[in-house]
N, C-alpha and C positions, 0 to 999 in steps of 0.2 A: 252790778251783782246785788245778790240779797242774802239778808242772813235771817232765818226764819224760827218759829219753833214759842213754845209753850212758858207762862212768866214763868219767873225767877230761872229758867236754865241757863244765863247767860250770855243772851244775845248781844248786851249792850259792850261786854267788856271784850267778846271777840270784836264785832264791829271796828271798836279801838285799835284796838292790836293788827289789825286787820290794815283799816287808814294809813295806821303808822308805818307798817312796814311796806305798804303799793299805791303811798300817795293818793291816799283816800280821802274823804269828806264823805259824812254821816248823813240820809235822809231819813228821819224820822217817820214810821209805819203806824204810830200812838194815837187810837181816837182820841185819850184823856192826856196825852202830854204837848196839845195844842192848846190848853189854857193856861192862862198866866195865872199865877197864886195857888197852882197845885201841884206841886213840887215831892213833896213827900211821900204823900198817897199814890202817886203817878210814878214811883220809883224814876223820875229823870234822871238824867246824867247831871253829875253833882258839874259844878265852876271850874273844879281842879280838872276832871275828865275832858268837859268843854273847852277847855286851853290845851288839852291837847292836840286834840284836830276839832275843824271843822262841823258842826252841827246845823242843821237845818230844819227847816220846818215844829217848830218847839217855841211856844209863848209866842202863839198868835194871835188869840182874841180873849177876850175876858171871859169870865164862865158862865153868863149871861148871853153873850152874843150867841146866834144861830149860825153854825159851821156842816156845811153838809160836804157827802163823802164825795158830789160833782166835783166843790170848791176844794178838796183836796185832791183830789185827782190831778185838776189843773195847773195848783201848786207846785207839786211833783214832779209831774213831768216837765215844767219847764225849771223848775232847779237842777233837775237830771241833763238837761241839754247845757246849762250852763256849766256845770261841773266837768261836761264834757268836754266844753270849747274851751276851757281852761289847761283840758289834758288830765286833768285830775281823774280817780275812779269813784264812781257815784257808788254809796253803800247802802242799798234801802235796808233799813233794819225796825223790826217792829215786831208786834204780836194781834194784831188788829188785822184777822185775814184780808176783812171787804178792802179795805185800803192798800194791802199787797198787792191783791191778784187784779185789780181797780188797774192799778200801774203795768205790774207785769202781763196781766191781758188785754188793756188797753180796749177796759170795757168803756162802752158808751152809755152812759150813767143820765138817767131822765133828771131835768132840774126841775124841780118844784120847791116852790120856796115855802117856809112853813105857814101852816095856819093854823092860828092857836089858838081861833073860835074851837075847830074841828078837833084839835088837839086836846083841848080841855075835856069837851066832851067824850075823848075818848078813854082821859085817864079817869073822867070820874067813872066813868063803866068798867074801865081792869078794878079802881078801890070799891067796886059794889060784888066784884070776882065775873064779874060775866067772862063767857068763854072768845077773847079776843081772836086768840091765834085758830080757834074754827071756825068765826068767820075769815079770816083771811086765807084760809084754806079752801073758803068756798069762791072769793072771789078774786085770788090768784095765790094756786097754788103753787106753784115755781117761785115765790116769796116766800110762802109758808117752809116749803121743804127746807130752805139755806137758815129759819130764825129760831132758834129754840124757842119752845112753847113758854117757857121760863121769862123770855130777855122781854118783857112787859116792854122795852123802850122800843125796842128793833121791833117788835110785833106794833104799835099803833104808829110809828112814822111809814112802817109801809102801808099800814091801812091807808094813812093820811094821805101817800102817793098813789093806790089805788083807789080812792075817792076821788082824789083831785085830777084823775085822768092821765095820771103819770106810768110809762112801762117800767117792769123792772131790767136792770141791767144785762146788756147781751157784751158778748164779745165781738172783738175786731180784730183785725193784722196789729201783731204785736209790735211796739213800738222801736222796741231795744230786745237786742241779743243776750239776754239776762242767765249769770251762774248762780244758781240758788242752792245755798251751802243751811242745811236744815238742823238746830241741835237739838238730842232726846237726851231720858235719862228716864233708868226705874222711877215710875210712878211713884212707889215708896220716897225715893229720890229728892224726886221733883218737892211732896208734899215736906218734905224736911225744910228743904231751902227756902220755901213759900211762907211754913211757920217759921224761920230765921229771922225772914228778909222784914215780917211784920212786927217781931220781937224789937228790931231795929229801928223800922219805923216808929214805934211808940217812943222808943230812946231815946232818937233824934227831934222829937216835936211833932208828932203828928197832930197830936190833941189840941196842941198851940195853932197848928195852920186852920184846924178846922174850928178853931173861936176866931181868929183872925178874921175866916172870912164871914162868919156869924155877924162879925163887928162890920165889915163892907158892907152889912147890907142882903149881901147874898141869900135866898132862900134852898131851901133842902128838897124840895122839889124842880131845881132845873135841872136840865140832865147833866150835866159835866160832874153833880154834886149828888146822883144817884147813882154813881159807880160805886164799885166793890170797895170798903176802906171809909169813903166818905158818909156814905148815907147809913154804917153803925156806928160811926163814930157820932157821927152828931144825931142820932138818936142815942146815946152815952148820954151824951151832957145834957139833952134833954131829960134825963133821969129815967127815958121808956127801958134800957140797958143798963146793967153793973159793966165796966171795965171786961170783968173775964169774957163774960154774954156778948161782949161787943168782940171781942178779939177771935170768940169762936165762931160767930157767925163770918167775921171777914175770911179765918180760914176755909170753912166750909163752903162759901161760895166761891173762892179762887178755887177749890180742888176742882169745884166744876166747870168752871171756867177754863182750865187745865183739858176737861173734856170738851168743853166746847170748842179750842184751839185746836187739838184733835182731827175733828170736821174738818177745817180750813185748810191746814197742813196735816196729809195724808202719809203715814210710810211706805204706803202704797202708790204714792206718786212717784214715780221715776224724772221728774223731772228735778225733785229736791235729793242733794246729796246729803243725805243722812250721817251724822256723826254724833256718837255717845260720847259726855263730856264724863263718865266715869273711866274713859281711858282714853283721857289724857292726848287729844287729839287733834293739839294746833301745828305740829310737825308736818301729819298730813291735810292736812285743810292748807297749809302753806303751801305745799307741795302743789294741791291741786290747783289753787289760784294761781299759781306760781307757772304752771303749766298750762293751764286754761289761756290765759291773757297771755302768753308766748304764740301759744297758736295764733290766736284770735288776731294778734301784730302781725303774724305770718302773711295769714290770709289777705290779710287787706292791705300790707303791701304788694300781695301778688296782683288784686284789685288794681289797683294804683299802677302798676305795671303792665299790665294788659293792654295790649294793642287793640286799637278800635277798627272795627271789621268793617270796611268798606262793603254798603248791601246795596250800594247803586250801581 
């Protein structure tokens, strides 16, 4: 199953609750909570939450390493099979559409490995402002439609894959018989929790993680360190931002990010069950897992039951 939906609505703490009461384990859905050393920014699940159940796919490569959305795919689904052969229930949970629907569609994802001649040259073209995402419009637009004109990184890695002769992503026969349990909430809402959750993170050390990795060595142009969070903060302490400047730019591009999540997970999609956490709705989301995966046993011991039809 999957638990979907837009940051801070609380994917992470159903998930949980979730595991705990249908013998579950967590797959992480997170492009930025597969590096190690970004913890804060990446809102993960804290130590205490991870001893509760199960987590997977979380602090995989360093923030430097090249991690593409093939190599998660791959990862995925074969955690998904192991969880299964354990008997456990696999929970993808995330906010990172491509790498949901990657799993749940059981798209065939073109590998191309990065090239950072091509790559360079093409971030110095987005810092000169050329218009990136019109070319990639021109030469694949089925790319262009899915990347916001905005997401500078998403717009020159698929150039990079349509340069280098790569398709973009089709689907297949789905791999898994997946319940996808979706959570909303007033916009208003949402932007509350989002200015909380960041209130917190500064609390907690944000500004410490991001001198920490200053001190690694790390620069502020690899991508893991040009997400939302990271890349004001450490323009902060580079003195180009005051604190406030910083804290308001990271809210304002979560709200849109919030829009851009949006896209990915549709209310309009009938296949995600939809539930507002402003009323209090893990009763029935119980219910419905509770119900879903009753069936789902039904069925396939009837499977299992089934007389093989003699056709000679």
């Amino acid at each position: 199953m999957a638990v979907v939906g837009p940051t801070a609505v609380g994917k992470t703490a159903l998930a949980i609750s979730l595991a705990e009461d249908f013998r579950g384990e967590i797959v992480s859905a997170d492009s930025r909570q597969v590096y190690r050393h970004l913890d804060i920014g990446t809102a993960k699940p804290t130590s205490a939450e991870r001893s509760r159940v199960p987590h997977h796919l979380i602090d995989l490569v360093e923030p430097n390493d090249p991690f593409s959305l093939a190599e998660y795919q791959e990862l995925a689904v074969k955690t998904i099979k192991e969880i299964q052969a354990r008997e456990h229930l696999p929970i993808l949970t995330g906010g990172t559409g491509q790498y949901v629907w990657a799993v749940l569609e059981n798209w065939v994802v073109p590998r191309v490995p990065p090239n950072l001649e091509l790559r360079r040259r093409l971030e110095a073209r987005a810092a000169r402002g050329e218009a990136l995402h019109e070319e990639l419009s021109r030469i694949n637009p089925d790319a262009a439609a899915r990347i916001d004109s905005r997401n500078t990184r998403r717009v020159i890695r698929a150039l990079e894959i349509s340069y280098l002769g790569g398709d973009t992503p089709t689907k297949s026969s789905p791999l898994f018989d997946s319940l996808i349990i979706g959570l909303c909430a007033p916009r208003a809402e949402l932007y509350r929790r989002i200015e909380l959750r960041l209130a917190n993170m500064i609390e907690t050390g944000l500004l410490a993680e991001v001198e920490k990795l200053q001190g690694m060595g790390y620069s502020a142009t690899l991508p893991a360190l040009s997400s939302i969070g990271y890349r004001q903060i450490w323009q902060h302490l580079a003195g180009d931002l005051s604190l406030a400047e910083a804290v308001s730019a990271i809210n304002i591009e979560s709200h849109r990010l919030v829009r851009q999540q949006c896209n990915w997970f549709k209310p309009a999609d009938r296949r995600i069950h939809w539930f507002d956490i402003s009323h209090e709705p893990y009763p029935k989301i119980f219910r419905l897992v509770s119900d879903y995966f009753t069936y789902s046993k039904m069925i396939s011991q009837e499977d299992k039951a089934a007389p093989m039809l003699d056709l000679g």
